[in-house]
C-alpha positions in Angstrom: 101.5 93.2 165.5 105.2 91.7 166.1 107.2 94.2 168.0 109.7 96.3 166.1 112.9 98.2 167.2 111.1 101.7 165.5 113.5 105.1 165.4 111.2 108.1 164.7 112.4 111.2 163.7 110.9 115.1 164.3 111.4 117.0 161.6 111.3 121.1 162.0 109.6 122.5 158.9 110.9 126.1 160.2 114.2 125.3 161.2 114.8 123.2 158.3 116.7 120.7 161.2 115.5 117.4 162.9 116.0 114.8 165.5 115.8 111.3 167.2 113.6 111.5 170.1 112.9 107.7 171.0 113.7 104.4 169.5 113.2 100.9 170.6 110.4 99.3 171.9 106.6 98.6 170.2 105.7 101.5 168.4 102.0 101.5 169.2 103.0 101.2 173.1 105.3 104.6 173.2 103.4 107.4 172.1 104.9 110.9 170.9 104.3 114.2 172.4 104.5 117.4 170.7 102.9 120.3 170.2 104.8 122.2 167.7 102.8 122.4 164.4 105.9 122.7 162.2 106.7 119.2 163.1 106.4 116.1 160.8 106.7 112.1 162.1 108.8 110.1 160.0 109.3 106.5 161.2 112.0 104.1 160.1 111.3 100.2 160.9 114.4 97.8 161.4 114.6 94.5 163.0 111.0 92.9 161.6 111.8 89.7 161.8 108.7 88.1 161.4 107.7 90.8 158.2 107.0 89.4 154.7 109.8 90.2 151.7 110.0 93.3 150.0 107.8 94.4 147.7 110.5 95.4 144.5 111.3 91.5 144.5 108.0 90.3 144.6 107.4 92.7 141.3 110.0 91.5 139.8 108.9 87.6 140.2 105.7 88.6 139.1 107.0 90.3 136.2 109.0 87.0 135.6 105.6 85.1 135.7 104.1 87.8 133.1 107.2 87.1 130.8 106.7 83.0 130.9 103.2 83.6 130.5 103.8 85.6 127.1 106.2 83.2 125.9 104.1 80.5 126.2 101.0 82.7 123.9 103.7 83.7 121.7 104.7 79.9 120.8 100.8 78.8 120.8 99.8 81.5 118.7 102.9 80.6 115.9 101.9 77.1 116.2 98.0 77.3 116.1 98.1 79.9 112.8 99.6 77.7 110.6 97.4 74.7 112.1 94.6 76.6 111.1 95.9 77.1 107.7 96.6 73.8 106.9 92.8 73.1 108.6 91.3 72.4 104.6 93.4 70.0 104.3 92.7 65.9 103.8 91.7 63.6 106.3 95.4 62.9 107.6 96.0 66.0 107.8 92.7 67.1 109.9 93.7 64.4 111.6 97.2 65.7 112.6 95.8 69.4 113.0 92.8 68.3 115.9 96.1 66.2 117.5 97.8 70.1 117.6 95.2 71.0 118.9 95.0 69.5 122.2 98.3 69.3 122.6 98.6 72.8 122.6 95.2 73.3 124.9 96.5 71.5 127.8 99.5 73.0 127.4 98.0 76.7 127.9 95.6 75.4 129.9 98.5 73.8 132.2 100.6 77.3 132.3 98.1 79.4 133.0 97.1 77.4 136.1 100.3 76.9 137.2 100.8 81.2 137.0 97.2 82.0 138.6 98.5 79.6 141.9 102.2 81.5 142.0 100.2 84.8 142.2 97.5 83.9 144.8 100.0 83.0 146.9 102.3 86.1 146.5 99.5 89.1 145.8 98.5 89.1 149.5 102.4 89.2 150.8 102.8 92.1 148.0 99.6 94.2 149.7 100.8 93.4 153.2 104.4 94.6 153.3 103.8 97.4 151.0 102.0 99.1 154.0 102.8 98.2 157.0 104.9 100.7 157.9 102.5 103.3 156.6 100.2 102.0 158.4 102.2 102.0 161.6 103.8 105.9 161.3 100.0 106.6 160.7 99.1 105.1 163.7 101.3 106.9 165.6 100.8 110.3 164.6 97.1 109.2 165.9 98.2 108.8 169.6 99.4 112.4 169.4 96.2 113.9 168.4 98.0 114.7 164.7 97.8 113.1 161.4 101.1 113.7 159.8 100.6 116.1 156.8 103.6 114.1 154.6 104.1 109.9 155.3 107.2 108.5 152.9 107.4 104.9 151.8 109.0 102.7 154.6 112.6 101.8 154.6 112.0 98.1 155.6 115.3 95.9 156.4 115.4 92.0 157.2 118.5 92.9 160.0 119.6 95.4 162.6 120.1 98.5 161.9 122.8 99.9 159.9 122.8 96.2 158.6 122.9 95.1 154.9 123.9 91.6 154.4 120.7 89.8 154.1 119.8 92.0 151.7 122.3 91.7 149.3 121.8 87.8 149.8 117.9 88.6 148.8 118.7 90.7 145.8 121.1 88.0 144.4 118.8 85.7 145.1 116.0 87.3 143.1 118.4 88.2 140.6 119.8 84.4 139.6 115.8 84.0 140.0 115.2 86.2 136.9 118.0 85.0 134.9 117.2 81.4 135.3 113.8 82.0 134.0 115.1 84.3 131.0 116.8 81.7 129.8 114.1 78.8 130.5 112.0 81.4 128.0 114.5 81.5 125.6 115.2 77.5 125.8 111.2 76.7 125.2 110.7 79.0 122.3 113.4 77.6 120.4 112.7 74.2 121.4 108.9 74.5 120.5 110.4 76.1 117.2 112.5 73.0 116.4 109.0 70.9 117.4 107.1 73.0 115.1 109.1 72.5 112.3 109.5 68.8 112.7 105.4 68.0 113.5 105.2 70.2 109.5 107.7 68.3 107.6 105.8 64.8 109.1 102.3 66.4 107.9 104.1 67.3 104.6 105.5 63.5 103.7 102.5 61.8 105.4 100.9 64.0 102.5 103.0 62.4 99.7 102.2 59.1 101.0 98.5 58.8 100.5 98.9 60.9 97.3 99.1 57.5 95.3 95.5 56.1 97.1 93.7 59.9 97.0 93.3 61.0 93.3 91.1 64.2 94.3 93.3 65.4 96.5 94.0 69.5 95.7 97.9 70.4 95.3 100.0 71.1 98.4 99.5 75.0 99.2 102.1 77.4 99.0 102.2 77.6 102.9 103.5 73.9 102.7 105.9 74.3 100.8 107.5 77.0 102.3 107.3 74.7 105.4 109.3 72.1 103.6 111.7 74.5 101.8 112.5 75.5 105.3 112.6 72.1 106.6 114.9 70.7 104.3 116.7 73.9 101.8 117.6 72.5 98.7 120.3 74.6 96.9 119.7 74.4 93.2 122.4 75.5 90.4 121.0 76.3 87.8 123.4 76.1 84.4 123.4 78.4 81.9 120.5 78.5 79.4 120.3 77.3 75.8 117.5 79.3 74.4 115.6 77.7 71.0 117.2 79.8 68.7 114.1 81.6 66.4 113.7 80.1 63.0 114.5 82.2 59.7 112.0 84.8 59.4 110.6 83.2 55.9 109.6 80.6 57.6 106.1 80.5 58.7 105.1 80.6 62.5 102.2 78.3 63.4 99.5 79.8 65.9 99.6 78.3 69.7 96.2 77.9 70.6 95.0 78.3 74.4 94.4 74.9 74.6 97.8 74.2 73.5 99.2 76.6 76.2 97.9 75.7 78.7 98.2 71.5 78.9 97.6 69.7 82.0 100.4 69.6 83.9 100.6 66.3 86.1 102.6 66.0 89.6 105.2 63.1 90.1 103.4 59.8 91.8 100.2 61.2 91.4 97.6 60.3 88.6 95.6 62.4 87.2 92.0 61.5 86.1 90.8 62.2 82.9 88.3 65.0 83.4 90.2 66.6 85.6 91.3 70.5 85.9 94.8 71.1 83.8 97.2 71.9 86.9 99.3 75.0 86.9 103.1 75.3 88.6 102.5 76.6 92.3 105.1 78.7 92.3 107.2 80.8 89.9 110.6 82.6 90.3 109.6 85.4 87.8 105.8 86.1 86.9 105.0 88.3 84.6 101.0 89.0 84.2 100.0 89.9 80.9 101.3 89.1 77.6 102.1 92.1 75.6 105.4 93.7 74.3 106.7 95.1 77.6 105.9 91.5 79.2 107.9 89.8 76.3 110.6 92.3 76.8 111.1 91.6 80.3 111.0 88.0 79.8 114.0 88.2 77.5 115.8 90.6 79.9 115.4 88.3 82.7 116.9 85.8 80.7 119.1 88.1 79.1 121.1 88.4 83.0 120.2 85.3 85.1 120.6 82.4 81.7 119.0 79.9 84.3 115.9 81.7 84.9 112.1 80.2 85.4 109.7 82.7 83.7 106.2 82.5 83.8 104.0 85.0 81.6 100.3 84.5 82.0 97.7 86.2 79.7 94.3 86.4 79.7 94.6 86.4 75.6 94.7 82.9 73.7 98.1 83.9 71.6 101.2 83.8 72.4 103.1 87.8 72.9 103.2 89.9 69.9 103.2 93.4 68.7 100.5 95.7 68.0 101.6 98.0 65.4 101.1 95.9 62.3 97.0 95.3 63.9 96.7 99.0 62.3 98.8 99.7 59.5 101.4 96.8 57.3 98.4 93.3 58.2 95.6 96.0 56.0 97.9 96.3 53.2 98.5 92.8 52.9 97.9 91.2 49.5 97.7 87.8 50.8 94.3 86.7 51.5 95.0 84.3 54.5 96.5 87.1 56.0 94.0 86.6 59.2 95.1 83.3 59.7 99.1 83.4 59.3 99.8 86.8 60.6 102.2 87.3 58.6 102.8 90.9 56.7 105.5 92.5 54.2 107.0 95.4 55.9 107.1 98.9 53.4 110.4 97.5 52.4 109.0 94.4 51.0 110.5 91.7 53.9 108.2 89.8 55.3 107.5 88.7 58.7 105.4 87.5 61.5 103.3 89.8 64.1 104.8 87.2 66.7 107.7 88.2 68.6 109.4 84.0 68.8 107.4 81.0 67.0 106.4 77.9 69.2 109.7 76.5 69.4 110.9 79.6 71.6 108.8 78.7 74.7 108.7 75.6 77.0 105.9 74.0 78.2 104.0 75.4 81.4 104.0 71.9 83.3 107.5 72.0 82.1 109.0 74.9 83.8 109.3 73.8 87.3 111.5 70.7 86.4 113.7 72.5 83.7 117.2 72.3 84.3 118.4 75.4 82.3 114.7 77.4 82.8 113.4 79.0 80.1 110.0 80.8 79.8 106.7 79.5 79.5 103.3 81.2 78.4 99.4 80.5 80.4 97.2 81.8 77.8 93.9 82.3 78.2 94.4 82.7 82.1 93.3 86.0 83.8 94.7 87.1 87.8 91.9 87.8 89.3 93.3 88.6 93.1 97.0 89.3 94.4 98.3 88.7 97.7 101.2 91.4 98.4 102.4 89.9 101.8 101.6 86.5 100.2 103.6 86.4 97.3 101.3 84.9 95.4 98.1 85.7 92.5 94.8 83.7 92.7 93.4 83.2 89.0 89.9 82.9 87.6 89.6 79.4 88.1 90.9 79.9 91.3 93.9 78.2 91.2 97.0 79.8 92.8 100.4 80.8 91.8 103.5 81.8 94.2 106.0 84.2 93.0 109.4 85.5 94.3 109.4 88.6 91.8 106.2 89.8 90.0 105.8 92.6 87.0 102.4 93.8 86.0 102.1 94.4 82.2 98.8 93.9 81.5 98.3 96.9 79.3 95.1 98.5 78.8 91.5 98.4 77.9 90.3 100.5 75.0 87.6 102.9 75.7 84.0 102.8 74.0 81.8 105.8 74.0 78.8 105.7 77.2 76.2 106.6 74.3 77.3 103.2 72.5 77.3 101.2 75.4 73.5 102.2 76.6 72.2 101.8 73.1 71.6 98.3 73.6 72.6 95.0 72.5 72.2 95.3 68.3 74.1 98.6 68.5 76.9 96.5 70.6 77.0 93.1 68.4 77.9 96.0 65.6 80.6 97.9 67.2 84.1 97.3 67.5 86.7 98.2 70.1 90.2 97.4 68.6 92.9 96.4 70.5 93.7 92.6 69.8 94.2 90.1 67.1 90.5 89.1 67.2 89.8 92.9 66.8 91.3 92.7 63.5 90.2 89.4 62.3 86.9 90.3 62.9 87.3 94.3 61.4 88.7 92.2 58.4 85.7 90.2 58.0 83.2 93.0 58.6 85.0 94.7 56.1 84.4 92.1 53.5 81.1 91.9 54.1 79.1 95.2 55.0 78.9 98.2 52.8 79.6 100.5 55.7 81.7 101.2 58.2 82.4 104.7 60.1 85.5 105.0 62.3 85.1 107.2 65.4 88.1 109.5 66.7 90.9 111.2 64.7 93.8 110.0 66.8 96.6 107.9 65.9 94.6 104.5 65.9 91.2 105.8 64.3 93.2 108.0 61.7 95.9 104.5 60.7 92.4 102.2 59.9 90.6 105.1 58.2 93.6 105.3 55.7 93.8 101.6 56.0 89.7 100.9 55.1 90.1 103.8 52.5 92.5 102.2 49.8 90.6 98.9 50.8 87.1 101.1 49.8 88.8 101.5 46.2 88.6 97.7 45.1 85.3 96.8 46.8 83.2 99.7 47.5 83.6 100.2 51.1 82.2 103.3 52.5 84.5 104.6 54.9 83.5 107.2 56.8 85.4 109.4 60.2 84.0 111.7 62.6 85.9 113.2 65.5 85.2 116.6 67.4 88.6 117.7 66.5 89.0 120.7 63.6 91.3 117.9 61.5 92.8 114.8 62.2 95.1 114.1 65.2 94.1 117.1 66.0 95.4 117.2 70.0 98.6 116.3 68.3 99.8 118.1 65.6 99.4 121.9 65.0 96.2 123.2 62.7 98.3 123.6 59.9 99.3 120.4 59.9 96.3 118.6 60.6 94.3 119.9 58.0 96.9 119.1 55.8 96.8 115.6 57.6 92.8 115.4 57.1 92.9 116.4 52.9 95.6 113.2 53.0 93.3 111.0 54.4 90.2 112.3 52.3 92.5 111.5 49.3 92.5 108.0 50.5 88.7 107.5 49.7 87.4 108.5 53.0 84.4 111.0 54.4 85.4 112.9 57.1 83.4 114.8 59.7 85.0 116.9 61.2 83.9 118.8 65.0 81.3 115.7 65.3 80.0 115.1 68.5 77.9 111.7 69.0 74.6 112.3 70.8 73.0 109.0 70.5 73.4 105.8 68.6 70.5 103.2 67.6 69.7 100.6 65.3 66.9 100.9 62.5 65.9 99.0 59.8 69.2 97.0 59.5 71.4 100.4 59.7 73.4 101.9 62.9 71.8 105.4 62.7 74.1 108.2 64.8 72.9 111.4 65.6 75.2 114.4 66.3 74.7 117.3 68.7 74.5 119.7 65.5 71.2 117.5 64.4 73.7 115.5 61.5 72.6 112.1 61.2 74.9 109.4 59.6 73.8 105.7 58.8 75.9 103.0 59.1 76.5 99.2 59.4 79.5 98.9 61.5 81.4 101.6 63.8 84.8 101.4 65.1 85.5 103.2 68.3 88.9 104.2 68.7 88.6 106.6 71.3 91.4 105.7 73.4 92.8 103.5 76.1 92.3 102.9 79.8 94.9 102.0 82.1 94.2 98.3 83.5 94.3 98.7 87.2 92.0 96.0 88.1 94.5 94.5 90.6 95.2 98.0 92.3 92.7 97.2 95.3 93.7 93.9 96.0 97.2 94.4 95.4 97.5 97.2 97.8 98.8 99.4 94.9 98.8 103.0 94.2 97.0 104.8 91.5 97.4 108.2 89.8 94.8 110.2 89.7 95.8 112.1 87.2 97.5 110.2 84.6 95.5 106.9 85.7 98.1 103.6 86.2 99.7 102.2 88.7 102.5 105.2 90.5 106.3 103.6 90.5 109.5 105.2 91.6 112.5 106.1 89.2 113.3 102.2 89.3 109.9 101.1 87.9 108.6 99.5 91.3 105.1 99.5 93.1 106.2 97.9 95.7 108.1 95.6 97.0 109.2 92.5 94.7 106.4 93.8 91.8 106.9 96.1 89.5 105.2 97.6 86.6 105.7 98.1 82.8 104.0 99.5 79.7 101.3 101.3 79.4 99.8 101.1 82.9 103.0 102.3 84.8 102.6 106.1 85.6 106.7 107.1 86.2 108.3 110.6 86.8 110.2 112.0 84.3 113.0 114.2 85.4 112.7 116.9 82.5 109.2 116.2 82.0 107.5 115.5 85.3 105.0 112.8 85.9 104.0 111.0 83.0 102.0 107.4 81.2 102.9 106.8 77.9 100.7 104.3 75.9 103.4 103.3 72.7 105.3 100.8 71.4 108.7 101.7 72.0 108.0 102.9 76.2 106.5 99.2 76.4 110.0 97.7 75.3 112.6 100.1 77.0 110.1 99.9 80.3 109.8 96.0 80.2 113.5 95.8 79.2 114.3 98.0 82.4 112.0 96.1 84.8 113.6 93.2 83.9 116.7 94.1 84.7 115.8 95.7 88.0 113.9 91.9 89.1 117.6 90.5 88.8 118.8 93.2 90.9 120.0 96.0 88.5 118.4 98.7 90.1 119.0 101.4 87.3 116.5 104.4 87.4 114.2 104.9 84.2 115.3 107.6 82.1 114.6 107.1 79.0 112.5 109.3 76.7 110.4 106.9 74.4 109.4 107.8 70.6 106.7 106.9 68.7 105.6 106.8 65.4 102.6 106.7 63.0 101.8 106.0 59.4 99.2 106.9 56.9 100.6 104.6 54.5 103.3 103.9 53.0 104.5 107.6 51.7 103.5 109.5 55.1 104.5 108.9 58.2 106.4 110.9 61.3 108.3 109.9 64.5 107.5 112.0 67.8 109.0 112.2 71.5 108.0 114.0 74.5 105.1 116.1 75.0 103.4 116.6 71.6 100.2 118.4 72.7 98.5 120.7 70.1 97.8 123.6 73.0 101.5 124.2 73.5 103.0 126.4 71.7 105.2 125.1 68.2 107.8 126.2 65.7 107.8 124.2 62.6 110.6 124.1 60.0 110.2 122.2 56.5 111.9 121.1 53.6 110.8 119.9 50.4 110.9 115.8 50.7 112.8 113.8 48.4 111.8 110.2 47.1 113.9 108.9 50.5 111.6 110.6 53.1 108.5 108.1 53.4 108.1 105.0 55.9 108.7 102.4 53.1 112.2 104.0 52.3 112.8 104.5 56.4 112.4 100.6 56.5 114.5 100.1 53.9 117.2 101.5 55.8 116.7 99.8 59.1 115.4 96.6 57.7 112.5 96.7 60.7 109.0 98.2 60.5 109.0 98.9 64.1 111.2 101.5 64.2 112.2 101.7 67.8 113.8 97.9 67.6 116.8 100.0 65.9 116.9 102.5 68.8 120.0 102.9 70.6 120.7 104.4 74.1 124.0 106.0 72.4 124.3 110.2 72.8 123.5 111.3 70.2 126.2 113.9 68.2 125.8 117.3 66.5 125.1 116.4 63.0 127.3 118.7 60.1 125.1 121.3 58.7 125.1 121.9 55.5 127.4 125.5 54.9 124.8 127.7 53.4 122.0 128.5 55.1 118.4 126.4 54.8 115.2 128.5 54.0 112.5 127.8 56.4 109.0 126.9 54.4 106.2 127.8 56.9 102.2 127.4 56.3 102.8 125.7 52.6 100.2 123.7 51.1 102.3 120.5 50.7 104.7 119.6 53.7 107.6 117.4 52.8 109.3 116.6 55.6 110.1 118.9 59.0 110.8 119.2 62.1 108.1 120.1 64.4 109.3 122.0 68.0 106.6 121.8 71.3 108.0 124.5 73.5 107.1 125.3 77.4 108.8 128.4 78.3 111.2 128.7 75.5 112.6 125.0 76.4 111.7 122.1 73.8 109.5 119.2 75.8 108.6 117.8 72.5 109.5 117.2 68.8 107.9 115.6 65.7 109.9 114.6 63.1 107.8 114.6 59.8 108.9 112.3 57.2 112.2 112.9 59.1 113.3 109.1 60.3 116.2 107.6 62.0 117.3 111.3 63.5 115.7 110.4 67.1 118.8 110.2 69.2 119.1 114.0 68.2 115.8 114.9 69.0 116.5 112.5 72.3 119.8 114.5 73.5 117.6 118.1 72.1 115.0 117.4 74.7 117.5 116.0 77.5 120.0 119.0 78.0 116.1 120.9 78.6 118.0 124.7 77.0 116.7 127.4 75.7 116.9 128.1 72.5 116.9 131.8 70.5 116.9 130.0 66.9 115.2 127.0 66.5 115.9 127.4 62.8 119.8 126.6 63.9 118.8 123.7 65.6 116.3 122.3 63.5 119.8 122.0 61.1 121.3 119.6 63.4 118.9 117.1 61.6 120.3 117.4 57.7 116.9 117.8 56.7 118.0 120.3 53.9 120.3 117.9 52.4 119.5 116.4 48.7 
């Protein structure tokens, strides 16, 4: 023990007062005598000149070591992730990845090393001078028979007492100590940075090299070329786009076949083999995945704002977009017998067109897209996504090739329902039913309808009530039996009020078709060449072919790997007001679940939603950000001579007013078209408020429960406020029915209102 000069201090517990009763000297050699219980040693230590460093700056260097050790992890572990990544690579590049390797090894292996030797030297100076002087105050209290019932942590000094030069000399010293290695930190991460970026753009262009001598080689991943976007930023101008411009509409649109689609695309300086896999653009600006009407409509926003745009739409269908509508009403009443093959159909005004949205012409090539100057929008057809990579940014598809996005909308629609008593009845039952959603849905309806005697439609909704009217005129020239059950009391039954769908139901029977009303299937099965279906009440019905049209399911198949939310009420995928999932994707049409501000949360499956939706998502991928508030209409004919237009909640449980009019020869669908010069009606929508119509000066009788129902105007009321309205034979009055449902009032005399619509006028 090196000798001290030692002051220790008796401190009164009772008196609350203290003093210096020796100092100097070895502490161990001069003992203390008291006998006062209320007194407490304290020891101060000064002069140790032969004492290791304090123990505050030891921490701190060993703190220093911690931070340098970190840094170093932190810069292995950025380097050796990507390594691992690019670890599937060729043989150059395994080549350049084991080289990492090492490197990297002996470098760890070298730090940690160097850190374990600092600290073996310094722990056991750290131990020693945290307790010396605890050790020596315990000791003393020892030689006078009294272990001090309170020790503090020793005051330790490098000088004499009262002295505090050497210290501030230590401190500083420590101090510049810390700094210097902050900033050695700082100076290797961002040099190992700079390294890492450089030893990636070599791998990259050693990559390009041997792509002329390796045929087989797969295409770059989209991890490389992030690294050599980063590397070396190009910034790209795009000009302005010159879009095909359609052709007229009498001219006819050829069909793009899958095959046609979806060419091989080739990279530059590589060539391709014969029977090799068509290649795909890695990476997209805008991908859109599916290849319906809201996916179109977004396509042709997008363009709409940024002219220079890349937009990729990939479909798991082997047609280019389209629209539905025509699949169930104007392509049945076609006179033209090649109708399955051109697609094309006269509208009830007599103008013919194509179910295509834009011929051929419209779209550029797939293998094109990355290389146009101007953009444009291409079309995969026949190509499903099969997996999506949120944090990624990119889709895997099922031929497991990979596509990287920097803004992504899911459109893919939905799948239509088939009844569980169907699908168990085996594999005849299932080769003779049809689920209709698609183009091949209605060539092959078409055909069966040429060639069976039979066919029974099942559900009295919008879809299975349009083709029973459809089959039924068809069942007049051939001798078609048309037959539709539902377990509805009349058709459309969850839509329109009884009334109305009875009257709906005698319409349809006058169109040559059986219905069964209140039908419940119990089982299906196939015997001797017939569909037999038995119903719960013991009715049996034989058949040859059945159409299920018993609804549509929400496609959510890339919920789970997406990471994406999904109602559990409505079904879909949940988006805020601005039609986003999450971030850079958002979704449109008929699987987007969205909250209504009058109506609350909501999914609508039509026509019109799926082109104000995909118009709006559009907008908000080129950085609109407008909220979705639009009420969507839509519409359904029987024909040419009925028809009605509806928007909000039309639900058959709510409670209705109805007020009707006798119809003149300019309130059917064929004179609506007329009008607007479109079959789809919504095309001539406009977002404009709608104004208070004139009402006529005398007041309009209201016709209520008649036999015949011209044309009206159907109210669906929640607490004495409109949610919904149908406008029968009524057409091109929906910005009224928009603004009625919008301002959300109450109102005393819907009579009054129903005015606001001229439906009393000659």
């Amino acid at each position: 023990m090196s000798k001290s000069a030692c002051v220790c201090r008796a401190w009164d517990l009772d008196q609350h007062t203290g003093a210096s009763f020796f100092s100097g000297g070895d502490l161990m050699s001069q003992p203390v005598h008291t006998t006062s219980p209320a007194l407490i040693l304290t020891a101060e230590c000064v002069g140790l000149t032969a004492d290791p460093p304090p123990p505050l700056p030891l921490l701190l260097l060993l703190l220093l070591l911690l931070l340098l050790l970190a840094a170093d992890l932190t810069v292995s572990n950025r380097l050796i992730k990507p390594l691992a990544e690019l670890n599937r690579g060729t043989p150059s590049q395994l080549l350049i990845v084991n080289t990492c390797n090492w490197e990297l090894s002996q470098l760890s292996r070298a730090t940690m090393l160097t850190c374990r030797a600092v600290w073996m030297k310094l722990a056991p100076l750290a131990r020693a001078s945290s307790t010396v002087c605890r050790q020596n105050v315990r000791r003393a209290g020892w030689n006078n028979a009294r272990t001090p019932l309170f020790v503090p942590l020793a005051h330790m000094s490098t000088g004499p007492v009262g002295g505090g030069g050497d210290n501030l000399k230590y401190a500083l010293l420590v101090g510049a100590a810390f700094v210097g290695g902050l900033t050695y930190a700082v100076i290797t991460l961002k040099g190992d940075q700079k390294r890492y970026l450089e030893r990636m753009t070599e791998i990259t262009s050693r990559k390009h090299k041997s792509a002329s001598q390796i045929h087989t080689e797969p295409p770059a991943s989209s991890f490389e070329t992030k690294l050599e976007a980063a590397a070396a930023p190009d910034a790209e101008t795009a000009a302005p786009s010159e879009a095909a411009e359609p052709p007229p509409v009498d001219e006819p649109l050829a069909e793009t076949s899958a095959e046609e689609a979806a060419a091989p695309l080739t990279d530059a300086g590589v060539e391709e083999a014969a029977d090799s896999k068509p290649s795909l653009p890695s990476h997209a600006p805008y991908l859109l995945i599916g290849g319906g009407t809201a996916s179109f409509a977004a396509a042709r926003s997008i363009r709409a704002r940024d002219p220079g745009a890349k937009v990729l739409i990939v479909t798991d269908e082997p047609d280019l977009p389209y629209m539905r509508p025509p699949l169930s009403k104007e392509l049945w009443f076609s006179d033209d017998p090649s109708v399955t093959e051109t697609l094309r159909f006269k509208q009830w005004n007599g103008k013919e067109r194509s179910i295509y949205f834009q011929p051929p012409s419209f779209y550029i090539d797939a293998k094109e897209l990355s290389s146009a100057e101007n953009g444009g929008v291409a079309v995969l057809t026949g190509r499903k996504v099969v997996h999506m990579d949120v944090r990624g940014n990119k889709v895997k598809l099922d031929d497991d090739m990979e596509i990287s996005y920097d803004k992504c909308l899911i459109a893919t629609g939905g799948v239509p329902r088939n009844l569980q008593v169907i699908e168990r009845a085996g594999e005849e039952v299932m080769k003779r039913t049809t689920v209709f959603r698609k183009i091949d849905d209605f060539k092959s309806l078409d055909k069966v309808s040429r060639d069976t005697q039979s066919i029974t439609i099942i559900g009295g909704g919008f879809l299975g009530s349009e083709l029973a009217c459809a089959l039924g005129r068809r069942s007049t020239e051939s001798g078609l039996e048309v037959i539709q059950m539902f377990p509805e009391k009349g058709n459309m039954g969850k839509v329109l009020p009884e009334y109305l769908s009875n009257w709906t139901t005698e319409k349809v029977k006058k169109e040559g078709v059986k219905v069964i009303r209140e039908a419940v299937v119990k089982s299906v099965s196939y015997k001797d060449d017939k569909l037999e279906i038995k119903l719960k009440d013991g009715r049996v019905v034989r058949t040859d072919h059945i159409v299920a049209a018993v609804g549509l399911e929400p496609n959510v198949d890339l919920a789970k790997s997406g990471g994406l939310e999904v109602d559990s009420d409505f079904g879909g995928y949940r988006v805020n007001a601005e039609l986003q999932a999450r971030s850079n994707i958002w979704v449109a049409g008929d699987t987007a679940c969205f909250y209504d501000i009058r109506l609350g949360r909501r999914r609508v499956e039509h026509h019109d939603h799926a082109v104000v939706s995909g118009r709006l998502a559009g907008e908000n991928m080129t950085g609109a950000n407008k909220p979705y508030w639009h009420q969507s209409m839509f519409w359904s004919d029987l024909g040419p001579d009925v028809g009605y237009e509806a928007i909000g909640i039309v639900d058959s449980s709510l409670p209705t007013v109805g007020v009707f009019a006798k119809a003149t020869a300019k309130d059917t669908p064929r004179a609506a078209t007329e009008e607007s010069g479109t079959g789809i009606r919504s095309e001539s929508e406009t977002e404009d408020t709608a104004t208070s119509a004139v009402a006529p000066a005398a007041p309009a009788p209201v016709v209520e429960h008649r036999d015949e129902y011209g044309k009206g105007i159907i109210f669906y009321l929640r607490e004495k406020v409109v949610v919904g309205i149908i406008l029968w034979n009524v057409f091109n009055r929906m910005p009224i029915a928009r603004k009625i449902i919008k301002d959300g009032e109450e109102h005393t005399d819907l009579n009054e209102v129903a005015k606001l619509f001229n439906i009393h006028e000659d």
